[in-house]
DRENFI-417546 format. One record per residue (C-alpha): residue number from 1; x, y, z. Coordinates in steps of 0.25 Angstrom, whole numbers, plus 5000, padded with zeros to 4 digits. Layout:
# DRENFI-417546
+------+------+-------+------+
| resi | east | north |   up |
+------+------+-------+------+
|  NUM |    X |     Y |    Z |
...
+------+------+-------+------+
***
This chain:
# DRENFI-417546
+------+------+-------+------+
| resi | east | north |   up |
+------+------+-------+------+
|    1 | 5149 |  5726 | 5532 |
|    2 | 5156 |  5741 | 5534 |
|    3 | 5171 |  5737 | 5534 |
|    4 | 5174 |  5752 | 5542 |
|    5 | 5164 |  5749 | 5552 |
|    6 | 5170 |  5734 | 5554 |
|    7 | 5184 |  5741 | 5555 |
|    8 | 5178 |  5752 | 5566 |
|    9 | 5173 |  5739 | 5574 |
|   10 | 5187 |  5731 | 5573 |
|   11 | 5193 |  5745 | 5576 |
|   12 | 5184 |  5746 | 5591 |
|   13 | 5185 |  5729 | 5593 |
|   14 | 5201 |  5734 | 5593 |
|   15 | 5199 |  5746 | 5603 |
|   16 | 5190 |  5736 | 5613 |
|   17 | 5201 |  5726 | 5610 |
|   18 | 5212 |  5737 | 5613 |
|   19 | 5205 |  5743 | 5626 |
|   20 | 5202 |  5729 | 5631 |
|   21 | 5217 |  5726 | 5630 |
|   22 | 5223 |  5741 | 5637 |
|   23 | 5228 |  5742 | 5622 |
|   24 | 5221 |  5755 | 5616 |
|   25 | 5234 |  5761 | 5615 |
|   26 | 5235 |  5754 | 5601 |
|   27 | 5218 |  5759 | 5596 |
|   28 | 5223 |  5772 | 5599 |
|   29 | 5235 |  5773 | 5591 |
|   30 | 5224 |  5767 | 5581 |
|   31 | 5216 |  5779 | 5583 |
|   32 | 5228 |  5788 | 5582 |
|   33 | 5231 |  5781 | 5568 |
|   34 | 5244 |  5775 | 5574 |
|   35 | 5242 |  5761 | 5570 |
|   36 | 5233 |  5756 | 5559 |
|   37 | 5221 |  5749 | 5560 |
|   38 | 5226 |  5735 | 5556 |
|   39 | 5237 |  5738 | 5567 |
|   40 | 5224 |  5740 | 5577 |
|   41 | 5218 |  5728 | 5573 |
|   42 | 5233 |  5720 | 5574 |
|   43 | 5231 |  5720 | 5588 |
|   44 | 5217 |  5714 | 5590 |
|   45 | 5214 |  5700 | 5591 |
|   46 | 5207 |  5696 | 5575 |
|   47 | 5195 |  5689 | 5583 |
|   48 | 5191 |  5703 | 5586 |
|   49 | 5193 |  5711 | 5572 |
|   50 | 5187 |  5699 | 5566 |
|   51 | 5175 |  5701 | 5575 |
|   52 | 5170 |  5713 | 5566 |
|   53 | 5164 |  5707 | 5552 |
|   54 | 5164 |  5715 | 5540 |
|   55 | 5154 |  5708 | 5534 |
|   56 | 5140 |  5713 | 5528 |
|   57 | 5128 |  5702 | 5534 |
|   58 | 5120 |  5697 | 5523 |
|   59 | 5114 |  5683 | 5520 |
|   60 | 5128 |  5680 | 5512 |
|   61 | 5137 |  5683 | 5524 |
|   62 | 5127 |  5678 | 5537 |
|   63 | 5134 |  5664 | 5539 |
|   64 | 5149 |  5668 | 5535 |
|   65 | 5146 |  5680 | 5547 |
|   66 | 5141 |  5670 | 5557 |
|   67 | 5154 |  5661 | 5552 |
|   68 | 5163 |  5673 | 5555 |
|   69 | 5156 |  5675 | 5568 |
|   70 | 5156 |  5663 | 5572 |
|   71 | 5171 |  5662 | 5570 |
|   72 | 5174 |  5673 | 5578 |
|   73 | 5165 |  5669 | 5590 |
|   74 | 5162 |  5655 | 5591 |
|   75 | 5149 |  5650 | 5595 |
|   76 | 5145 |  5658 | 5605 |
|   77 | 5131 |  5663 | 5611 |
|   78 | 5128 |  5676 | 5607 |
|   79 | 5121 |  5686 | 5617 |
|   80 | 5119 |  5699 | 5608 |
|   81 | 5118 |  5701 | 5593 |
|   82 | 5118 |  5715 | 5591 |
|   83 | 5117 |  5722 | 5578 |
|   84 | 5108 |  5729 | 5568 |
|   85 | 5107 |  5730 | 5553 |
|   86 | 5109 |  5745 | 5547 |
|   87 | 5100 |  5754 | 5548 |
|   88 | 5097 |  5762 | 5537 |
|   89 | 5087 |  5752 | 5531 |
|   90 | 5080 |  5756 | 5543 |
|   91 | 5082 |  5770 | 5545 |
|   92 | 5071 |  5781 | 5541 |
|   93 | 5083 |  5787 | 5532 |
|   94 | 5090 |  5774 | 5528 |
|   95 | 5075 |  5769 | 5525 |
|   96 | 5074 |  5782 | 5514 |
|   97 | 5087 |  5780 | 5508 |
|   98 | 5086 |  5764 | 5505 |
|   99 | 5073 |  5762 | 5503 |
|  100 | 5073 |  5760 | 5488 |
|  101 | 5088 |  5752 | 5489 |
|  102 | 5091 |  5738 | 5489 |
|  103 | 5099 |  5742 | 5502 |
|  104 | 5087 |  5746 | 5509 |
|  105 | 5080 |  5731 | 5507 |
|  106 | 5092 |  5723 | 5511 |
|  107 | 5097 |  5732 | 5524 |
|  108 | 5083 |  5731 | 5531 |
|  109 | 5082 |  5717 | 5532 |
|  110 | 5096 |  5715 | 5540 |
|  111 | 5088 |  5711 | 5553 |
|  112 | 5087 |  5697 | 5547 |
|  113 | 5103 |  5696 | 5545 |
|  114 | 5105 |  5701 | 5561 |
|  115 | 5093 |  5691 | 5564 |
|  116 | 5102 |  5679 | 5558 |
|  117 | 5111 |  5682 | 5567 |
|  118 | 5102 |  5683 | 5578 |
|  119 | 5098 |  5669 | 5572 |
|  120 | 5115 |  5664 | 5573 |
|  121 | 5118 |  5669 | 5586 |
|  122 | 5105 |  5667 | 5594 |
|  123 | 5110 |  5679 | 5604 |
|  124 | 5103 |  5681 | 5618 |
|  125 | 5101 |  5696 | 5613 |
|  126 | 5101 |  5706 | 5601 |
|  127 | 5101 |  5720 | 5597 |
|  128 | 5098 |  5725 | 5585 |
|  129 | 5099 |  5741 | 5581 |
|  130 | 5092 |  5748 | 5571 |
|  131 | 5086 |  5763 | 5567 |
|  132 | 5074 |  5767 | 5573 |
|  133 | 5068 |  5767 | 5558 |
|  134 | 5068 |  5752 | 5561 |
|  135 | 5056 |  5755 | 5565 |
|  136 | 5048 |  5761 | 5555 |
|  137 | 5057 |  5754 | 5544 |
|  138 | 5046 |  5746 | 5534 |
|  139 | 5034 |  5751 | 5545 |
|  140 | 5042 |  5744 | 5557 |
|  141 | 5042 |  5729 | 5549 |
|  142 | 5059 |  5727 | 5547 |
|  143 | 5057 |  5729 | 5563 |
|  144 | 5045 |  5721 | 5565 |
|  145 | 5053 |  5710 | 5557 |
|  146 | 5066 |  5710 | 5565 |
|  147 | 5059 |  5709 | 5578 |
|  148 | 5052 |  5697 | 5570 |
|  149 | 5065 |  5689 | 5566 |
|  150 | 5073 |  5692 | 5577 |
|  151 | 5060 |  5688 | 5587 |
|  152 | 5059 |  5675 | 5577 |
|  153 | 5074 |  5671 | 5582 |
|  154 | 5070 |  5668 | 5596 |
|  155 | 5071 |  5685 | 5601 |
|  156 | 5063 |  5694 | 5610 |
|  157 | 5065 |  5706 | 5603 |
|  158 | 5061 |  5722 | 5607 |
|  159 | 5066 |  5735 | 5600 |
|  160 | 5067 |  5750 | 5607 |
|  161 | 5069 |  5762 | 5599 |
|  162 | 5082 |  5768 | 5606 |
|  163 | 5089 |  5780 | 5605 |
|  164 | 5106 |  5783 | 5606 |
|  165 | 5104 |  5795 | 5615 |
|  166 | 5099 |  5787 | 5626 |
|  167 | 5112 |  5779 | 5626 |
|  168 | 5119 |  5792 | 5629 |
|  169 | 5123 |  5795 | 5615 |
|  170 | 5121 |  5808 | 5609 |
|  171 | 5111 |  5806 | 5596 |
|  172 | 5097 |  5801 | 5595 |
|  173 | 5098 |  5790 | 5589 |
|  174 | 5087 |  5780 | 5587 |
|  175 | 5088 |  5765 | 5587 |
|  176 | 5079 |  5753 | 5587 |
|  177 | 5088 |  5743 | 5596 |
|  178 | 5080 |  5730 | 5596 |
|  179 | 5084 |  5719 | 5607 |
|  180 | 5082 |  5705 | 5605 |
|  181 | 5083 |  5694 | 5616 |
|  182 | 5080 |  5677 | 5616 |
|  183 | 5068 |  5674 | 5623 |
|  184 | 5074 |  5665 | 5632 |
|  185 | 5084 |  5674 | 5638 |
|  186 | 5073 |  5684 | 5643 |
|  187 | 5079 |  5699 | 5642 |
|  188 | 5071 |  5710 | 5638 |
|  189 | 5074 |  5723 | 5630 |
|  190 | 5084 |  5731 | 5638 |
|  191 | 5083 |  5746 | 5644 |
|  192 | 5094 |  5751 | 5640 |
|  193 | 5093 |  5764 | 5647 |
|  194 | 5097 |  5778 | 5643 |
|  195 | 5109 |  5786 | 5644 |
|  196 | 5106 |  5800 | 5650 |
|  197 | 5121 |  5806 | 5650 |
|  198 | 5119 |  5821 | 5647 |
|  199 | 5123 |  5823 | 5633 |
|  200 | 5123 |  5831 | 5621 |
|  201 | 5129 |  5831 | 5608 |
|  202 | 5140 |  5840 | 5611 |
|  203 | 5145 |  5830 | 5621 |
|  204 | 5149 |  5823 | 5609 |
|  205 | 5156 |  5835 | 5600 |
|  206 | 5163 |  5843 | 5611 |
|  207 | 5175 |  5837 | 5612 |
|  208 | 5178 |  5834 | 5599 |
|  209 | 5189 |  5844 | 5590 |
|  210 | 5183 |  5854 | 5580 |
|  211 | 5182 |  5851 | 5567 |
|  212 | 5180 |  5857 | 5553 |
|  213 | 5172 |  5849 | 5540 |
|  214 | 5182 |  5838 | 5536 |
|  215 | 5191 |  5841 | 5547 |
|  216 | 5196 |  5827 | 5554 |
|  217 | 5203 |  5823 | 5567 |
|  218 | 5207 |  5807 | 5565 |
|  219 | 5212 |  5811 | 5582 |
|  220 | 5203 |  5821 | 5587 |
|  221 | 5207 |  5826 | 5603 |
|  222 | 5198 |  5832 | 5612 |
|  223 | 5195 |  5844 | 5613 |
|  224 | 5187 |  5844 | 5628 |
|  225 | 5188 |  5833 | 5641 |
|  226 | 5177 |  5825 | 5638 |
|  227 | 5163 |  5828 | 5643 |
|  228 | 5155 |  5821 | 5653 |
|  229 | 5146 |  5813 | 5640 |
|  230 | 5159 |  5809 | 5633 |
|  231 | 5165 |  5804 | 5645 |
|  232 | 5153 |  5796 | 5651 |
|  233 | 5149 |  5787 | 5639 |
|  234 | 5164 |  5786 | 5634 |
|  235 | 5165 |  5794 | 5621 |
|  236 | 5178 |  5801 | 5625 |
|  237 | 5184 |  5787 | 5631 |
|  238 | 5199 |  5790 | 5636 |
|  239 | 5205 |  5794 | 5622 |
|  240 | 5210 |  5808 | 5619 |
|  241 | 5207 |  5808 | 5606 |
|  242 | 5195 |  5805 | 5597 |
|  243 | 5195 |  5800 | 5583 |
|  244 | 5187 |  5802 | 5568 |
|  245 | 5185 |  5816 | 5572 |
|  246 | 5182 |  5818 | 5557 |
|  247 | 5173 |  5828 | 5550 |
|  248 | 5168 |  5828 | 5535 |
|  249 | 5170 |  5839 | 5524 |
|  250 | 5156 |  5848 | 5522 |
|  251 | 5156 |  5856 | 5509 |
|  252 | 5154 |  5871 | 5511 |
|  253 | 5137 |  5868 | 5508 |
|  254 | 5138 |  5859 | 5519 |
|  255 | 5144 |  5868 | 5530 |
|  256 | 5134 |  5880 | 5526 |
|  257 | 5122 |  5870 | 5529 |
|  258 | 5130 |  5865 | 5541 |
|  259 | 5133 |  5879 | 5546 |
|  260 | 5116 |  5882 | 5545 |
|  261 | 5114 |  5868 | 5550 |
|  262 | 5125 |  5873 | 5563 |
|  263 | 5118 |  5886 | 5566 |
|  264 | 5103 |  5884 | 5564 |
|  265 | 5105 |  5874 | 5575 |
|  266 | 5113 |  5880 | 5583 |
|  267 | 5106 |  5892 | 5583 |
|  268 | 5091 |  5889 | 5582 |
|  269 | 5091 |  5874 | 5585 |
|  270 | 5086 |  5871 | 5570 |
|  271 | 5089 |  5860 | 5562 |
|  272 | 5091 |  5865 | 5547 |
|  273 | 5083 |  5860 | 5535 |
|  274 | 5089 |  5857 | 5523 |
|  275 | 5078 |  5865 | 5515 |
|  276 | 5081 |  5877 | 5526 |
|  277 | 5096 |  5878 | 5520 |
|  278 | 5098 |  5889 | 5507 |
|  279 | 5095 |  5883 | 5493 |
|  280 | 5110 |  5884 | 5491 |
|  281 | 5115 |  5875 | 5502 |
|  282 | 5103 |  5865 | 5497 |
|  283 | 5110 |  5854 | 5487 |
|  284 | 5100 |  5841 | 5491 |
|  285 | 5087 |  5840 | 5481 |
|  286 | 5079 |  5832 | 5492 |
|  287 | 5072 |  5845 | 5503 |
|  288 | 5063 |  5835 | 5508 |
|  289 | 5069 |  5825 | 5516 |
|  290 | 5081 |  5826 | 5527 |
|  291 | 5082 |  5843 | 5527 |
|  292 | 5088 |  5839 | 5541 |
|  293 | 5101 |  5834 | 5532 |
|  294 | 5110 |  5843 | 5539 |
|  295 | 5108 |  5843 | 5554 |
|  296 | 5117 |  5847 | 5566 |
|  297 | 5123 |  5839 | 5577 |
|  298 | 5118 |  5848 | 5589 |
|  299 | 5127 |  5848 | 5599 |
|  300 | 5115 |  5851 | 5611 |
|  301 | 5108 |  5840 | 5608 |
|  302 | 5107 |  5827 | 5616 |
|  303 | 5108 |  5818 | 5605 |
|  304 | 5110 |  5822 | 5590 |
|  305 | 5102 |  5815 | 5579 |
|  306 | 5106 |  5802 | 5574 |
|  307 | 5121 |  5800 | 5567 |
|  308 | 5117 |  5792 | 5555 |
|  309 | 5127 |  5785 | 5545 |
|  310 | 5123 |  5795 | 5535 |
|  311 | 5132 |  5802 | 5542 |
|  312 | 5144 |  5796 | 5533 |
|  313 | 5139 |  5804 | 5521 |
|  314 | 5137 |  5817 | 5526 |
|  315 | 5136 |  5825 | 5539 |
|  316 | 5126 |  5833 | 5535 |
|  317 | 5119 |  5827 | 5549 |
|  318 | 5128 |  5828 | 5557 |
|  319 | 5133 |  5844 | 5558 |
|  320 | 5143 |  5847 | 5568 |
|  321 | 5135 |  5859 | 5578 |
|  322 | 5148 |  5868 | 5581 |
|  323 | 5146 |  5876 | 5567 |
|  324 | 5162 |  5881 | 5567 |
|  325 | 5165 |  5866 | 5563 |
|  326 | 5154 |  5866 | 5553 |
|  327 | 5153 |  5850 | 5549 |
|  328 | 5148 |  5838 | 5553 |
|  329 | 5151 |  5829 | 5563 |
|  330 | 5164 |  5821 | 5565 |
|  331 | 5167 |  5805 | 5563 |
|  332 | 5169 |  5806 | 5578 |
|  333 | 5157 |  5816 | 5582 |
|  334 | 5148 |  5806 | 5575 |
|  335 | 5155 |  5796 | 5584 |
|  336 | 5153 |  5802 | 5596 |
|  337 | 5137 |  5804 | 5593 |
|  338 | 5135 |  5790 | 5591 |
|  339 | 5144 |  5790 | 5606 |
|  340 | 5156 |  5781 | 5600 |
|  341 | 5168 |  5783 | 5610 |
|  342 | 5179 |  5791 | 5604 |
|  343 | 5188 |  5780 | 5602 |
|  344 | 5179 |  5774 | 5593 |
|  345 | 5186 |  5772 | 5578 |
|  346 | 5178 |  5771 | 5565 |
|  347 | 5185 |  5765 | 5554 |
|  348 | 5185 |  5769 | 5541 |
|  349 | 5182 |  5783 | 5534 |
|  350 | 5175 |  5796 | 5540 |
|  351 | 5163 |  5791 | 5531 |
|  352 | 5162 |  5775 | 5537 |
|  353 | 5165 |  5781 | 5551 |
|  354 | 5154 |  5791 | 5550 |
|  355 | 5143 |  5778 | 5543 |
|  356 | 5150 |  5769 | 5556 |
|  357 | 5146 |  5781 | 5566 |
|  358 | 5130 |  5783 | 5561 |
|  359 | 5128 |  5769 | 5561 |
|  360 | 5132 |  5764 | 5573 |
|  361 | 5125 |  5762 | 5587 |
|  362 | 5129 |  5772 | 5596 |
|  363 | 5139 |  5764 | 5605 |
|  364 | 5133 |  5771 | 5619 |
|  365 | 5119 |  5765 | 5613 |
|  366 | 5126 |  5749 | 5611 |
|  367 | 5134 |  5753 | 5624 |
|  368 | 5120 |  5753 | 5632 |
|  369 | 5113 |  5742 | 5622 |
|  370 | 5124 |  5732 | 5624 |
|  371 | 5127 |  5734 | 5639 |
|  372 | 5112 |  5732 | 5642 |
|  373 | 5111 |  5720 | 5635 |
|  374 | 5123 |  5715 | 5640 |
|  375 | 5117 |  5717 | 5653 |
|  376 | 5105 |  5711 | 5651 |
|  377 | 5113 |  5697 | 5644 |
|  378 | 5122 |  5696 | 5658 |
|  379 | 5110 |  5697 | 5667 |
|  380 | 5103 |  5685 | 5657 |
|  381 | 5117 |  5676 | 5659 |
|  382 | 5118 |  5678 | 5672 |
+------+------+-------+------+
***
């Protein structure tokens, strides 16, 4: 239903479109702003633009999206539906802020609209991807319930509680990934494995040119060769040159809190509290809830915490740990944490990128799930 997150997904359909043809020559002079985006999608066949649906799923819209689909594809056995409603109706934080909205009733039951097409398609295999707070959400009965539908449509269905770092991508971040499977093509849940590839969140920041608050790089070169994490799981992939190296403005009050935020990490490995900072850099009424509002990246860590969509409204989260650039994170920082490879392109403004990034499965994390499934669907066929 996000037009900018439909454009970003037309955008990479082209890349894949371009790469596969040895022509990337013409998404390059894309990325270098050279060619419009309608130029871009001149050249790709329509069948696969008009793949990506910009349409919200509801009861109204259900059959005229199984029209649209069917149009594209035909009648064809389905193997894997993959998806997953939004999660905010499910998170601990979405859960506070939507509990007393008419949002918050209509968002938590989109399982039943994914189990229609369940119900459509009849694939082989499903995967469906929530927050963790799936499982606390309403004392765990939204989850007992989907395990119930989609078990009622013919489905032997398991859950585990997964987190990104194991993939190899530098942030914990926690997610229910439920696999469903028909009963008469006997899989089972499958082992996904771990990545254990050294890493830390520098990996990700090193290479990247400085920047000031509100300072942008539309083509940001490198500043070092790539290292050994960026190379191996392909996040510097053979360009010379990034993207959406873009940072937001912070007001002076900002950067004070920021600065305090920078060195009492840096220097005692201490998180700052909001009700630790002076009554004059103190401008929210509620001291009881998230005092952790401002919280550094740190660059030592394995993983960092979790890069939510929140993100698009402030970057209060998110601080930058070199002190001298004194912001928060970049478009393509926040990128790069969620291991999207450079060549990655968000449409739209540094706000819908930013919403696009923290709501997104980290591509290493699908990368794995998808392989392993596709794996274990070959061995079944053969």
């Amino acid at each position: 239903m996000d037009q900018d997150a439909c454009l970003t997904l037309k955008t990479r359909l082209a890349y894949h479109y371009l790469k596969q043809h040895n022509q990337l020559d013409i998404y390059l002079s894309y990325l270098k702003k050279e060619i419009p985006r309608e130029e871009l999608y001149k050249v790709i066949p329509e069948r696969i633009i008009d793949s990506v649906i910009n349409e919200k799923i509801s009861e109204k819209t259900l059959e005229s999206l199984f029209a649209t689909v069917d149009t594209l594809y035909g009648k064809q056995d389905v193997d894997v539906i993959i998806g997953g409603p939004p999660c905010q109706a499910y998170s601990t934080v979405g859960r506070a802020r939507l509990e007393d909205s008419a949002k918050w009733d209509s968002r938590k039951f989109l399982y039943k609209h994914y189990a229609k097409f369940l119900e459509k398609y009849n694939p082989k295999m499903f995967v469906f991807e929530n927050v963790s707070g799936l499982l606390s959400s309403g004392n765990g009965k939204y989850l007992k319930d989907m395990l119930r539908v989609f078990a009622s449509l013919g489905y032997v269905v398991e859950y585990r509680n997964l987190n990104a770092s194991d993939f190899g991508v530098v942030q914990n971040r926690r997610r229910i990934i439920i696999v469903g499977w028909k009963k008469e093509v006997n899989l089972s849940y499958p082992e996904f494995g771990t990545n254990d590839i050294p890493k830390q969140v520098s990996d990700v920041l090193i290479d990247l040119p400085k920047l000031s608050a509100g300072e942008s790089q539309d083509i940001a070169y490198y500043t070092t060769t790539p290292n050994d994490y960026l190379k191996r799981l392909g996040i510097r992939n053979g360009l010379a040159f990034t993207t959406q190296h873009i940072a937001r403005p912070h007001n002076t009050q900002d950067k004070k809190i920021y600065r305090k935020a920078i060195t009492l990490w840096n220097e005692e490995r201490r998180r700052l509290k909001y009700t630790n900072l002076p009554e004059s850099l103190q401008t929210h009424k509620n001291k009881e809830a998230f005092l952790d509002r401002f919280k550094v990246v740190a660059s030592e860590l394995e993983a960092s915490h979790t890069m939510v969509a929140h993100i698009a409204k402030d970057g209060h989260y998110y601080i930058h740990p070199d002190i001298k650039q004194l912001r928060s994170l970049s478009v393509r920082e926040a990128a790069r944490i969620q291991s999207f490879p450079d060549d990655y392109f968000f449409e739209g403004t540094r706000t819908t990128a930013f919403k696009q990034i923290g709501n997104a499965v980290p591509p290493l994390m699908a990368l794995a799930i998808a392989q392993t499934l596709k794996s274990k669907l070959e061995k079944y066929t053969k």
